[in-house]
Every structure is written in C-alpha cells, then in structure tokens.
N, C-alpha and C positions, 0 to 999 in steps of 0.2 A: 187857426191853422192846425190843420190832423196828423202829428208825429209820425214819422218814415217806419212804416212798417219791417220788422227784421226779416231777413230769406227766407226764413223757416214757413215764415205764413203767407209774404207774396208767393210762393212756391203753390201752399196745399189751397190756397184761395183759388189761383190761375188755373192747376191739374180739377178742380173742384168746378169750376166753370165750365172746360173743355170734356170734363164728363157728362153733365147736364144740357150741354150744346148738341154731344152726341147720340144722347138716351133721347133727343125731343126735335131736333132737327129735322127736314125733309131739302132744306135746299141743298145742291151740289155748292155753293160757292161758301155757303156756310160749313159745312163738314170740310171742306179742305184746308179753307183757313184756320180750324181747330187742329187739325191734323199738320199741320205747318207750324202752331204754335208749340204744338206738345214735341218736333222735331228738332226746334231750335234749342231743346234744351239738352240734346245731344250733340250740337254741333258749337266747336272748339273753333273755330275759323275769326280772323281777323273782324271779319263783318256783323259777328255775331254781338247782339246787343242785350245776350246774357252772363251775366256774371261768372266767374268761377263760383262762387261762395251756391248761387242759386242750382249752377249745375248739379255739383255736388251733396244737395239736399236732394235734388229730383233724383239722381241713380239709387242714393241712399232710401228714400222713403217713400217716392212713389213710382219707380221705374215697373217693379215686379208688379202693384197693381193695376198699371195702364193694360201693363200686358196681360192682364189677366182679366181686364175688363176687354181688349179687345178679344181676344179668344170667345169669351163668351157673346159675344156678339160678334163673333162670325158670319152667322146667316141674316142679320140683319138688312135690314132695306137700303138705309145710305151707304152703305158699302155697293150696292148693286147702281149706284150715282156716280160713280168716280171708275175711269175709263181702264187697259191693262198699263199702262204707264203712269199714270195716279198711283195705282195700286200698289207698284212695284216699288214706286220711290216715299210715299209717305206712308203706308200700312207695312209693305214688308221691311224699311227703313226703320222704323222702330225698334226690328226686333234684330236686326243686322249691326246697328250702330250703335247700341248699348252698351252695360257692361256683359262682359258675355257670359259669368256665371249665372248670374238670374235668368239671362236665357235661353240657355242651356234646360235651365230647371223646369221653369215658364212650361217652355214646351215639349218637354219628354214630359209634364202633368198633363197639359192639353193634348197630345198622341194618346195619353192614354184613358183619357176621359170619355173622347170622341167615339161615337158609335162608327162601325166598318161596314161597307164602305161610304163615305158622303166626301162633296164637293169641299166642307171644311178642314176634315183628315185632310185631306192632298193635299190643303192649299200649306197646313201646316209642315205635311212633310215634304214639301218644296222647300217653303224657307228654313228645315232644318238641313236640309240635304244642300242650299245653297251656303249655308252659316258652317260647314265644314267646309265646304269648297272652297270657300274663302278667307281662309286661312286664321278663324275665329278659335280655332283652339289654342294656337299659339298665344294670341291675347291673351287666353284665360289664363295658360299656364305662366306666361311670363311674367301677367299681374299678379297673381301668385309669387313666382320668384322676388317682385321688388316690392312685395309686404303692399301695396297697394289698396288694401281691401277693408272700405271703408268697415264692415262691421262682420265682425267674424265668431263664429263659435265653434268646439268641436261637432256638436251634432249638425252644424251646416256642413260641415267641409267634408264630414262623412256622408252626408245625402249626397253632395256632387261629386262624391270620388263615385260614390254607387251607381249614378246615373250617367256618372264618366267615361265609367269600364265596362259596365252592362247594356250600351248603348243598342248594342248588337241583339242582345236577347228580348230587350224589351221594346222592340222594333218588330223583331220578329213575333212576337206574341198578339200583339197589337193587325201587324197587316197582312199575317201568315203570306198566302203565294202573292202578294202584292208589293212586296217586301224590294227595296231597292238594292240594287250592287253597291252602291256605296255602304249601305249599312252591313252588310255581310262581313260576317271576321277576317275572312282574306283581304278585306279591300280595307277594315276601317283599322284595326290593330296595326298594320304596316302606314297608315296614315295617320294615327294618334304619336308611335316611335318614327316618322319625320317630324313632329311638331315636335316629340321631345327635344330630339336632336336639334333644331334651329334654336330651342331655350338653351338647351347646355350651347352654343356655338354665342348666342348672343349675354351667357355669362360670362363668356370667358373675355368677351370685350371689354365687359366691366368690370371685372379685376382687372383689367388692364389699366383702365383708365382709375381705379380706385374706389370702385363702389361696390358697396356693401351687396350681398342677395342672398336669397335663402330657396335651398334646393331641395326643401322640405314637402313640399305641396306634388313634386313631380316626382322623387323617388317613393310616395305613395302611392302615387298614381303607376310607378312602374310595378309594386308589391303586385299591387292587388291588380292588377292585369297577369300578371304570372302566377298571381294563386289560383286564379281563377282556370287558368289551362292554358293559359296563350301564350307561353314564355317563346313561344316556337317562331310567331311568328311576330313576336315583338325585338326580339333578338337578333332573326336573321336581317333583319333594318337595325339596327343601336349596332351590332357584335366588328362587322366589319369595317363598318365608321369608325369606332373609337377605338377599332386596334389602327387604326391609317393616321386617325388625329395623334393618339397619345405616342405616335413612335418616336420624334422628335421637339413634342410639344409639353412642357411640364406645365403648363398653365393647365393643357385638356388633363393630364394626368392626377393634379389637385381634384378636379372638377369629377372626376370618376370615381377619385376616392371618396369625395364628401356626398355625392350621389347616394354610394352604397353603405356609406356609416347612416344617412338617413332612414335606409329603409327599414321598415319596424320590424322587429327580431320575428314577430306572427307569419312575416310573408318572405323574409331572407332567404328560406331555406328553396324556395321556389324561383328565384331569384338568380342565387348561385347555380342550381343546376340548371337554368334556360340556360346562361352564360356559359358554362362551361361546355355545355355543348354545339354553343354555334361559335364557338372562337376554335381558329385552327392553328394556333401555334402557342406552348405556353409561356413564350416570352410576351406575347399577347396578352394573356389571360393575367401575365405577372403588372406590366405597365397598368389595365384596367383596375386589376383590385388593389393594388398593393401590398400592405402586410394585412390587411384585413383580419387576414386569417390569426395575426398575432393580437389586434385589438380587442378583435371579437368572440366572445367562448362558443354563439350558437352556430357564428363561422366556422370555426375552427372543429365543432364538432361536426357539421356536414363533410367538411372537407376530409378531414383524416381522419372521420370512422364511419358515417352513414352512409356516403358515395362509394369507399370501398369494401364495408364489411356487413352491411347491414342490406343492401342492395344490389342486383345483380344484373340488370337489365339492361348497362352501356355500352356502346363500344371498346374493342382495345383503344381507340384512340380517343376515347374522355380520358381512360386510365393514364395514359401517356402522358394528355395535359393537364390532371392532376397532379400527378408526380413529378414530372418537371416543372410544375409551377412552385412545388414545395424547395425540388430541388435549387430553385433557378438562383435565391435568395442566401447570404450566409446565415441572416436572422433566423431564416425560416426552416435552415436543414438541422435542426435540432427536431422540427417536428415529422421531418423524415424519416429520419431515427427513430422514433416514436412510431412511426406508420408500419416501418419494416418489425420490429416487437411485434407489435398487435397482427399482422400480416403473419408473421412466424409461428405465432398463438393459434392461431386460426385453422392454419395450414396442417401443422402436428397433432392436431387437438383430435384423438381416436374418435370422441361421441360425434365433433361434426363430420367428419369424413359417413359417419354411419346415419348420421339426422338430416343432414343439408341435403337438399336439390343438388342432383350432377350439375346441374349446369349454375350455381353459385360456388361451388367449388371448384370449375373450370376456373372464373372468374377470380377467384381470390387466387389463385395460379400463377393467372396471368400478371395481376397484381403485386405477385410478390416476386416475380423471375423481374419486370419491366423496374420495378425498387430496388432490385441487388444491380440491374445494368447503372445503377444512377450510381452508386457509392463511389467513393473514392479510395485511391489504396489506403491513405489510411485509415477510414471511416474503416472500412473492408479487413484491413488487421487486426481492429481496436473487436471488430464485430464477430470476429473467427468463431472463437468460443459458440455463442450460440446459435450463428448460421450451422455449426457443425451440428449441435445437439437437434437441432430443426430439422435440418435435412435425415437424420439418422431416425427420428420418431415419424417424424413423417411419413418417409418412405416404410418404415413396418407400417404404420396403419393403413395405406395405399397399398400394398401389396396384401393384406392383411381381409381385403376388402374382396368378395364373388366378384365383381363387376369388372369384367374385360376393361371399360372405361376409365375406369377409375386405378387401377394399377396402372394401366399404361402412362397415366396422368401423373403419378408418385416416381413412376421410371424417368419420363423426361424432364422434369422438376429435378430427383434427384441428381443425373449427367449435368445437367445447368449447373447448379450449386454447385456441383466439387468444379465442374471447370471451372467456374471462377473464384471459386476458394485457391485452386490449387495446391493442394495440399501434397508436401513434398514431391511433385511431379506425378502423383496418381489421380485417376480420373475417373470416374464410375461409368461404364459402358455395358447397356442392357439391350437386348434382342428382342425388338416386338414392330410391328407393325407400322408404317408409314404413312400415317393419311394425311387429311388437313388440317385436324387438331394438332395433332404432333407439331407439324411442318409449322404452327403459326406459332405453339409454346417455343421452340427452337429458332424461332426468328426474333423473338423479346427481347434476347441477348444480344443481339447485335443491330443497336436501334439506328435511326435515320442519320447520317449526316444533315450537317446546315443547309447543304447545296439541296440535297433530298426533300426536306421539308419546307422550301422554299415556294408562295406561292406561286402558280404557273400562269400570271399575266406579268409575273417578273423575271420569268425562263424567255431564251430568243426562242424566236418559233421557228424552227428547225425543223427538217423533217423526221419522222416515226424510224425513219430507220439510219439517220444519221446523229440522232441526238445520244451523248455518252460514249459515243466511235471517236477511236482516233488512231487513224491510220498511218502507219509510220511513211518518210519519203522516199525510204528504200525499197518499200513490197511496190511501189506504182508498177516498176520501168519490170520488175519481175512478175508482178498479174501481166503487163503486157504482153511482155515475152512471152510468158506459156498461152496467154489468148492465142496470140502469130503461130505458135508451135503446132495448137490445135487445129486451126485456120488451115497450116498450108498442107501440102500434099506429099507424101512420104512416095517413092517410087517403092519399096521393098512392101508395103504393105498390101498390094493388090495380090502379091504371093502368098499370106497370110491366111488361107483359107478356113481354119481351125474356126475362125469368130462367126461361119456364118453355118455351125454344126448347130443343130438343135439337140439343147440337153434331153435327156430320156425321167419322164415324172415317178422321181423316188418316195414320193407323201405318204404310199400307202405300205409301203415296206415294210415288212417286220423282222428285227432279228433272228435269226437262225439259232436254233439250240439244239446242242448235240444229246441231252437225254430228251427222254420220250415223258410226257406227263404220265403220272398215275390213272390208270382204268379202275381201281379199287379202292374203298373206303379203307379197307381194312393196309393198303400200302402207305398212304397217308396218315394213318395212325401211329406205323413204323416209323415212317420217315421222321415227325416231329417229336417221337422217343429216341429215338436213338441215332438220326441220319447227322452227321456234319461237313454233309457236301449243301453250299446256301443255295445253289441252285436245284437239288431235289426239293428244299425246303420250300424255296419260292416255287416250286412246279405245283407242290401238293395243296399251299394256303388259297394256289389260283383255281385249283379243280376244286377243289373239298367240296363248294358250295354247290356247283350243280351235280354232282354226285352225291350229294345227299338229298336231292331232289327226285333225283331221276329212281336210284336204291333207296326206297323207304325201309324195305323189309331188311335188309341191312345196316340201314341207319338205326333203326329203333332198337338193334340190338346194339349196337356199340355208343348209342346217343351219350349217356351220363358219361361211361370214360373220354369220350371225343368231347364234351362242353366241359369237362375239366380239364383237361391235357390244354388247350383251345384256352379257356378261363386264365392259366397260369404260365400260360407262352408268353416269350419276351424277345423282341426285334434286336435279333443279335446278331442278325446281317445287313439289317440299315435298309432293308424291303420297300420298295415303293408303295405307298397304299398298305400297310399293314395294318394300323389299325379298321381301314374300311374291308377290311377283308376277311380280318379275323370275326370281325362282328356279323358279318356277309354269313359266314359260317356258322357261329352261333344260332342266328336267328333260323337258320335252316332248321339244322336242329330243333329248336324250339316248335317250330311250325311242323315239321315234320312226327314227333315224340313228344306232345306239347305236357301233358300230364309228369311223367319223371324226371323231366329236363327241369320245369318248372319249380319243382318238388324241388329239388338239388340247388336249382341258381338261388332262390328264395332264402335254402338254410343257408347257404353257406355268406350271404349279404349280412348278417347277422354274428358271422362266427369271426374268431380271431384271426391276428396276424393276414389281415387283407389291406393291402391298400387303398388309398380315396381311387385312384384309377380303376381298380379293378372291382372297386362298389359301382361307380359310375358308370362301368361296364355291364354289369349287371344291370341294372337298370335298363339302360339304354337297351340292349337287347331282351330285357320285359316289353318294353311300350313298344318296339319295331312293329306296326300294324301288319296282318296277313294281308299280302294280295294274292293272285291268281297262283294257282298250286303248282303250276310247270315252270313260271319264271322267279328271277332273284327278286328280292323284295328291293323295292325303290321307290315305296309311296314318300318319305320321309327322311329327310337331308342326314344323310349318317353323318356321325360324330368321327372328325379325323385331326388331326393334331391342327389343324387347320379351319376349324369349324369350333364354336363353342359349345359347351356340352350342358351348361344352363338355358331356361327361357328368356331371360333377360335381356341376352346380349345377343339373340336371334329370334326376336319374335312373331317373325313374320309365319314361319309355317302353322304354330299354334292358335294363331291370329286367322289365320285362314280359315281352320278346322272351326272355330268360332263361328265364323263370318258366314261358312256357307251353312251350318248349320239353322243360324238365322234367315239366312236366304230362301232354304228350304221349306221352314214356316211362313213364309212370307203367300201370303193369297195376292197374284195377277191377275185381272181381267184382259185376254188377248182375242182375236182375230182367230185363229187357229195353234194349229201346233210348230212352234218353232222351233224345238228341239223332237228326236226321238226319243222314245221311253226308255229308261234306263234298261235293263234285261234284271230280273229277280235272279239272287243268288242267297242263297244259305249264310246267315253267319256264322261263319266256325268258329271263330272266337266266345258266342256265346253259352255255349256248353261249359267249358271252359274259364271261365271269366273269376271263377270263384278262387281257383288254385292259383292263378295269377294275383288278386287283389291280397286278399285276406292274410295267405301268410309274411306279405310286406310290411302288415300293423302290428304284426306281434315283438316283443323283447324290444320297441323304437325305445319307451324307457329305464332300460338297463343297461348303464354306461358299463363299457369293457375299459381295458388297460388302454387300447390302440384305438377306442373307437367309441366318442361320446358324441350321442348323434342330438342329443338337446343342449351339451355342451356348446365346445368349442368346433364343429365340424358341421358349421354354417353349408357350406357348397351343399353337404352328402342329400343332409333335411331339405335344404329344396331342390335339389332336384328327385329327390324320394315324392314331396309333396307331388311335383308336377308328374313327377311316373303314372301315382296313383290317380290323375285328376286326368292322364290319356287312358289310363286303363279303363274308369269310370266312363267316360267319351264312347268307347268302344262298344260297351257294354251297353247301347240304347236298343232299346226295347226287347234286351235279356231278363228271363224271370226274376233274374236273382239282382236286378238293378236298382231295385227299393234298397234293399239291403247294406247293397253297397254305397248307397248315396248317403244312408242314414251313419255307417261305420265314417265315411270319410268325413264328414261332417261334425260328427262327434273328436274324431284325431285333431281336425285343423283349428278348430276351436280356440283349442288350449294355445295354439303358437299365432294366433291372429293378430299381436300385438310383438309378435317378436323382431328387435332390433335390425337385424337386417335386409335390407330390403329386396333381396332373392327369396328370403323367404317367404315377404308379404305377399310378392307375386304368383309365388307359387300357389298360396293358399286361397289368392283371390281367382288363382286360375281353377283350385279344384272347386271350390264353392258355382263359377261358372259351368263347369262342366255337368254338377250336380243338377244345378235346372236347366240344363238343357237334355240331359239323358233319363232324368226323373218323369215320368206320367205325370201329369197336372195333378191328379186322384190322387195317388198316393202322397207328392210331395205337399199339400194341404191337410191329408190323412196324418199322416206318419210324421211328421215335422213340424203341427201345426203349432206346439208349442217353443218352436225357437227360432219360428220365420218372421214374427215383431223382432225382436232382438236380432237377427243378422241384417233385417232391414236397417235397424238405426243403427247398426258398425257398419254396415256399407256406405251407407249417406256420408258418417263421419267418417270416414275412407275418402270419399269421394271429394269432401272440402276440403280437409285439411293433411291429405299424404303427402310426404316431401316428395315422394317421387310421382312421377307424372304418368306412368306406368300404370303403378299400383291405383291413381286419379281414377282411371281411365277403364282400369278393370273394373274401378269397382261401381262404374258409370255402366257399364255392360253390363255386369250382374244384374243391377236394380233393374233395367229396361225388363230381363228375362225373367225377372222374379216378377214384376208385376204384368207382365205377359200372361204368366202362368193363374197366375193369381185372378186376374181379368177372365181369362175361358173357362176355368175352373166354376167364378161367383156368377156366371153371366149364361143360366142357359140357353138364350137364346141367340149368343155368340156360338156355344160349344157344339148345338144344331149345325148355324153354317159352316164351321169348322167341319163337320163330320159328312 
C-alpha cells in the first residue's frame, strides 16, 4: 500500500498535470475540466472537496504561476474552444477569485509585457479594469490589515505598493490614447480612498469585537500616493468622511491616529499637507490627528515651521486650520507659543523683509496677526514684552523698506498689534491706502464665530436675503403704515408744483474768481517771491506752464531763476494738484531752455541741504519725455502725492515703453496697411542727451553729511538708476547712445547685487533700456567683453531673484540681448532686417 501523500506534493503533482493537459490538449471537454480543476482550489464553499491545508499551498506556491502561465498563453488555440461564458467564468475566474496581491502583480507584469494593441492586452485590461470594479482592492488591503499573508517580505510589499499607486501611470504608458476612465487619477485615486475608507470602517468593527489588526500596509499605501502628487484627490474622498466619522466616534478617532503614527516619516510630510488642506474646520483636523503633532518631531516640524515659515503658497484658511489646530489643545498651546516667537522672529527680522518674496512676507503676516487673534489674555500679558519689541522692530524695518507694499504691510500689522496689546489705552493709527490686502490683514483679527464656520448643509436653507435678518415686531405694523402713507393720495399735493420744475445742468460750472490770472512770466515770478495772497499764488502755478510755452524768448531768460524759485516752493496753501503742477512747470522750463535749466537741476541733485523730495523731483522732471512743442507735456503719469515716484510700485508705464519698443522690432507679415504711417518728427532730445545723462554720474560716490546716495538712501539710487535708464531709452538712435550705454552700464554694475530690491529693479531696468537703444554693431563692438558676464547675472537673476519683478526683468533683458546678438552674428538675418 503507497503512503498518503502530504498537500504540498498532491498540490504541485495536480497544478503539474493541469499544465501539461493544457500545453498538449485540443479537446474542449478536456481544457475545461482542467480549468474547473485548477478553479476548485480557489473556491472555499461547503461542496468543495478541497482541503484547507491544500488551498492554501495552491495560493502560496503556485497561484502566481498558473497565472502567469495562463498570460502566456493567451493566444493559444484551446482558449479559442471554450465559448464567451466559459471564458468569463473559468479563465477570467482565476484571476478574479485569487488572492488579490499576486494579482494585482500578475497582471500590471502581463499589461506591461504585452505588445499594443492586440486582442490579449484587452482581454487583460478587462479583467484588470473588472478586478477594481469589484471591489478587489479592499480584499487586498484588508488582507493586509488582518496580517493574512501567507509569505511576506519588504522588497514584495514594496513592489505592490509601487504597482498600487502607480497604477495610473503605468497604464497610461502601456495603452497611451487607449487608456481606460477607470484607470485615470480622477477616477482611480478617489476609488483606491473608498476602499481605504471601507478598511478603516471594517477596523473599527474589530476593535469592537476584540481583534487585533494592523494598519500598516494602508497608511503606506496612503504615503506614497500623496508623495507622489495625489494628496488632492485622495483627501478630498478620506478628509470629509473622517471628520463626519471621528465627531462622535472615539473608536474612528483611535483609528486615524494609528493610521497616521504608521505613515513613514519619508512620506508624512505630504501627508499632512493633502490633509490639512482639504479639512475645513480645525476642530476637524484636531479629532483626525490628535497630538501627532506632540509624538512626532517630523510632524511637528512641518506643522510649526515648514507650513508657516519656510512656505508660502496656502491659503489664509490652511493658516487658520493650522493655528487653530495648535490652538484647539491645552498640550498643544505651548507649541503655539513657540509658533508665535518664530512668527515674531521672522516678521522683525530687517534681512528678511529685504531677501524674502513680497508675497511670503504677506503670508507670514497673515500668520502672525491670525496667532495673536488666538492668545488668551493671559497667554497675551505673559507675551507683552515681546509682542512690543516685535511690533516696534518690525514696523521700522517695514517702513524702512522702498516698497509702497511692504510699508503698508508694517502699518497694518503694526495698528493690529497695539490694538490688541492695548497698551494703556493707545493705539497706532497710520494713513495709507485701502485695498484688498489691507481689508483682509484687518479682518484676521476678528476671526469667524462657530455659527460662521459652520458647514452649510448644516445651515437651514433660508433664503439670500433672509438669512442673519432679524426683524424686530415692532418695524412690521410701521413698514406698513408708511407703505399706506405712500399708497394713498394727499389732496394738497396736486398744489405742489415745485417737484415737476426741471433742475438747470450745473456739471460744467466753474467757480468765479475775482483776480484776473497772470499774462506775464515775469508777474508770476513776483507773485511766488514775494505775493501772500494764496489765490494769486494758485492763479500763477496754473498759468506758469502755458506761458512758458507760448513766451520762449522770455522764458529762456528767466528760466534758472524760475526752476529754482519752482525747485524750493512749498504748498503753503494746501493747492490742489501742486505738486502736478509745479513739476507741469518745471518740465516747460526744461523743454523750453533745455541746456542751463539742465546744467542747474543736475548740480544742484548733488549739492547739500536738499531733500529726498526735492532729489526726486529733480529727477522726475529730468526723465519728463518731450512731446509736441505747443502742448503740456503728458506722455507720462506725473508724480503727485498720489502716484508713486519709484518703478516698482507702478510699473506699468515703463513696462509699456519696453513692450512697444519690442513691438516695434517685431517683423508682421500682413495683407496691407492697417495702420497710417507715423509722420517723421526730429528728435529734440537728441542733441541734447548728453547734458542730461552724463552730469547725473558724477560725485554718485561721494557721501555728503544729508546725502549718501550708496549708503543709506536706498529710494534716491534707484530711482537715479531708473532716471538714467529713461534717459538712455530716449536717446535711440542719438550719436552719442554708444556712449551712454557704455557709461551706464559701467555705473549699474558696481550696485547689481545691491540689497534692495528697488534698486535691483532699477538696474535691470537700465541694463534693458541699454539693448534696446544700443545698435547691434556697437553694443557687440564696444561691450563685447562684458556681454558673457551680464549674460550669466541675468540668467542667475532670472532663477533665483526673490522678487518676481526683478525674475522678470531679467527674463526680458536675456530675450533682447540675444535678439541683438542673433542679427548682429547672423548676416543673412541682418539682410532681411534691413
């Protein structure tokens, strides 16, 4: 009698037979009874007359290669025996009712071996695209969770996480435009986070009932789907479930915590921020993670320091559910504390105010206004001290700062802070501008009530104009009454004729004035010597300008005293439009007497006991461009208390003069002529050009007592630079333009690296202006040894400037520099050019 054979070998004998049945077979009745056999050792059913013991070696030791002998014999002839319902039950039933990691693997190898397109690919991406459908990842993962798995190693569990989460791309690589909806990331990430969700919902059954699980195999599974990009749309399926589950439920609240202590510290950080940004409440975010943040170091450094200080790219409302999640905790508001220091650090800190991107300084703002609304009075007494010293450093290095922006930012930041310091009942109140920024830094302070932040499928649905109304019972009966009042009919009013007079149109009106404006240059020169009636004064600042237009030959003789009387005038009767006027004036001047006015304004930009104003002013009336010799000059947004007087914080008109000069070069092939020809005019400027540039370079490095212009008087230097970089502009295709490109260029050099970044702008604005007013010839002639080296500081400009400006300029320079450079090397470009 022959000894009972053990499972292990009735198993590989059976699978060993059913091989060789189906490598050598041609009849249908034989391949299906082979196929029925190899089936039964998948099926667990009452009737089934195989063993556990036996199952369990088949999935173990030869389940993977059945299926990988059927793959390979895919195109095979007895498969082309067995009808579409044979097929679907014993061939695709193999690969369906297994264990689902092997097949999983199975056939994401088989998808990708397979040549594209054939009848085999499909048939496999059917039974893959049906083995999701049918809810075969939850298997995978749940067997997973209850340690199930007959033979495990890390390099296995890392190929299935790989061909887990990759499903998508390695789908797409394989059947490019053939490619299923199901496998696309919108469709399959939102359908891998429900399978999560049904494992966590059927762990929490089993703690309930007392059994062990491990939620190790799925908070991998969620890493490495969110490192890889998808937190977005793995979240927005996981984020509102389990803030719905864990509100009343501590069993789901265990279960979220030990989710995320699983996930490996390589992929947390990706993790935490899907989450934080698709949860919308941080008591939310608080029930999901717990203290995590107190367990975990690599936790707790994303959350209070790389989310707020190293990063800039969120909403106020991540900021919000960060800092309320810090706050929501008493464990946890020690690292509040801690958030609000570094926060404080950050804010006062003079270099980053001068290094950082405007808009992560916006953000760390935001950040630190929305952390003082969380304190508590005593947190808030204990903190006085250095909220003071913060707010006080702060605000000097914010105001301290060229950038309209950025003060305005140190002003409303500062008002915030002492209101809620309150310090002996005083308050800091500053005067500037009102836009959105402002209006949302000033809303931080006063954050959402609970009823506010409430989601709105848990508001009644009221209507738009009823909801937050509440009308007292007293106004009803008195709205009625005055409706009825309005309603009825007055007898005395049909006597009332007055109502049906038509007013007479006053729009164009102008006030009456009892003196006569000045007819003379030289009354006007009177009058702002010596006149102290304010309405002579306002009579003469309104004429001066077209009478120095119209009387040239009397202007050019009183020109230097009239731009200096004009230069050191001061609004001592509170003038409408003075400074646009006084400059209105100037610039006549200048245009009219261009040679000694120029001579004059020049020295004295350089001489003592002058103001930054009245530097500025000078300037501003250097670079005023000429227009048409009879009218006021208005190519160019004059500078009035009201307008900024740097490029930075108005860069649109400069930006223009850029834009069309590029325009200009630009070669169109059209139809005809769609514009008229411009009309040739003279440039007067050009003559000219030299007495305007040149004496602006001189004594830049010789600091006075009032006036260190490489020092401390950041504004003057750039807007000096940008003077000279319009002047430069002006001066295209003036003889003397080599010259000047070469001088400016030698100047900006030395400050191309200088700290703030009014100045960077300005110098990457005169560098621009240089090659576009430069001839190709000369600026290759004359420069050729320093056009390598501005190329490679504009490149590194262009990647790594904090400001997005100076990005941007120095993105436009490179275009024109290898513009020039191209028609220049290329003569049979510089032909069609000509």
């Amino acid at each position: 009698m022959m000894p009972s054979l053990t499972p292990d070998v009735e198993v590989r004998l059976s699978v060993g037979q059913c091989v060789r049945t189906l490598t050598t077979s041609k009849e249908k009745e034989e391949v299906t009874k082979t196929l029925h056999t190899l089936t039964s050792y998948l099926d667990d059913g009452p009737q089934s007359t195989i063993t556990s013991a036996q199952r369990a070696e088949f999935s173990r030791a030869h389940y993977t290669r059945t299926l990988q002998f059927l793959i390979s014999n895919i195109n095979a002839d007895w498969l082309q025996l067995l009808t579409v319902a044979q097929c679907t039950e014993l061939w695709d039933g193999l690969f369906l009712r297994g264990p689902p990691d092997q097949t999983l693997l199975v056939l994401m190898d088989g998808i990708s071996s397979l040549s594209s397109p054939s009848a085999g690919l499909d048939r496999l991406v059917s039974i893959l695209e049906r083995f999701l459908q049918s809810g075969r990842l939850t298997v995978l993962l749940w067997t997973r969770c209850q340690g199930k798995v007959p033979s495990d190693s890390p390099q296995l569990r890392e190929t299935l996480l790989g061909r887990l989460v990759a499903l998508p791309d390695l789908t797409a690589n394989q059947l490019h435009h053939h490619n299923k909806t199901l496998f696309l990331p919108q469709q399959y990430y939102p359908l891998l986070a429900r399978d999560m969700l049904t494992v966590l919902e059927r762990t929490c059954k089993a703690l309930r009932d007392r059994k062990d699980c491990s939620l190790t195999f799925v908070a991998q599974a969620l890493g490495k789907a969110c490192v890889q990009g998808h937190s977005g749309l793995v979240f927005g399926v996981l984020a509102p479930r389990l803030a719905s589950c864990t509100r009343s439920d501590m069993v789901w609240q265990r279960v979220c915590w030990k989710l995320l202590e699983n996930v490996p510290e390589r992929w947390l950080e990706s993790v935490l921020t899907g989450m934080v940004q698709a949860v919308n409440r941080p008591d939310a975010l608080s029930r999901i993670m717990g203290n995590l943040v107190l367990k975990n170091k690599k936790a707790q450094f994303v959350i209070t320091h790389k989310l707020l200080l190293l990063q800039y790219k969120y909403e106020t409302r991540v900021l919000s559910i960060l800092l309320g999640y810090l706050a929501q905790d008493r464990e946890r508001r020690p690292l509040l504390i801690q958030v609000l220091r570094s926060l404080c650090q950050a804010w006062a800190n003079p270099s980053a105010v001068r290094h950082t991107p405007l808009e992560q300084q916006l953000y760390v703002s935001r950040a630190l206004l929305l952390c003082v609304g969380l304190l508590s009075d005593a947190e808030l007494q204990e903190l006085r001290s250095e909220l003071l010293q913060c707010m006080l450093g702060g605000m000097q290095s914010h105001l301290d700062s060229n950038v309209v922006r950025v003060r305005r930012m140190g002003m409303v930041v500062g008002e915030c802070l002492s209101s809620r310091m309150d310090i002996n009942g005083a308050k800091l109140k500053f005067e500037y501008e009102h836009d959105e920024e402002t209006k949302e830094l000033l809303s931080l302070m006063t954050p959402l009530s609970e009823e506010e932040t409430e989601p709105l499928d848990d508001r009644l649905d009221l209507p738009q104009d009823v909801k937050g109304q509440t009308v007292p019972s007293q106004a009803v009966p008195s709205q009625a009454a005055s409706v009825a009042q309005k309603s009825g009919t007055d007898p005395d009013s049909e006597l009332d004729s007055d109502d049906e007079l038509t007013p007479y149109d006053m729009s164009a009106d102008q006030e009456m004035s009892q003196a006569a404006p000045p007819r003379y240059l030289r009354d006007c020169l009177e009058a702002f010597l010596s006149s102290e009636d304010p309405v002579r004064v306002d009579l003469s600042l309104r004429a001066i300008e077209g009478l120095v237009r119209k009387n040239t030959s009397t202007a050019q003789e009183v020109s230097v005293e009239l731009s200096k009387v004009l230069l050191h005038m001061e609004d001592r009767y509170n003038t409408v439009g003075f400074l646009s006027l006084r400059q209105a004036a100037m610039v006549a001047l200048t245009v009219t007497d261009s040679v000694p006015v120029t001579e004059y304004l020049t020295t004295e930009f350089y001489s003592m006991n002058y103001s930054i104003r009245q530097r500025l002013d000078i300037l501003e009336e250097l670079s005023q461009p000429i227009t048409d010799k009879g009218g006021p000059s208005k190519s160019i947004q004059r500078v009035t208390m009201d307008t900024p007087v740097y490029p930075g914080d108005d860069p649109i008109h400069w930006r223009q003069v850029v834009e069309r000069r590029i325009q200009s070069k630009t070669k169109r092939l059209s139809k005809g002529v769609t514009h008229p020809p411009a009309k040739p005019t003279p440039n007067r400027y050009a003559p000219v050009a030299g007495h305007f540039f040149f004496p602006l370079l001189r004594n830049y490095d010789r600091p006075q007592v009032t006036f260190d212009l490489l020092g401390g008087d950041h504004l003057v230097l750039g807007r000096l630079i940008h003077t000279l970089g319009l002047l430069m502009h002006l001066a295209v295709n003036a003889p003397v333009a080599t010259q000047m490109g070469r001088a400016l260029l030698d100047f900006v050099w030395a400050v191309r690296y200088h700290v703030d970044q009014m100045v960077r702008r300005g110098v990457l604005f005169a560098v621009c202006s240089v090659f576009l007013s430069m001839p190709s010839q000369s600026l290759l002639v004359e420069l050729s040894d320093q056009l390598f080296e501005t190329r490679a500081w504009l490149a590194d400009v262009a990647e790594g400037d904090p400001d997005a400006d100076c990005r941007n300029l120095a993105v436009q320079s490179l275009v024109l520099l290898e513009k020039s450079l191209k028609t220049e090397m290329n003569p049979a470009a510089l032909v069609l050019q000509s």
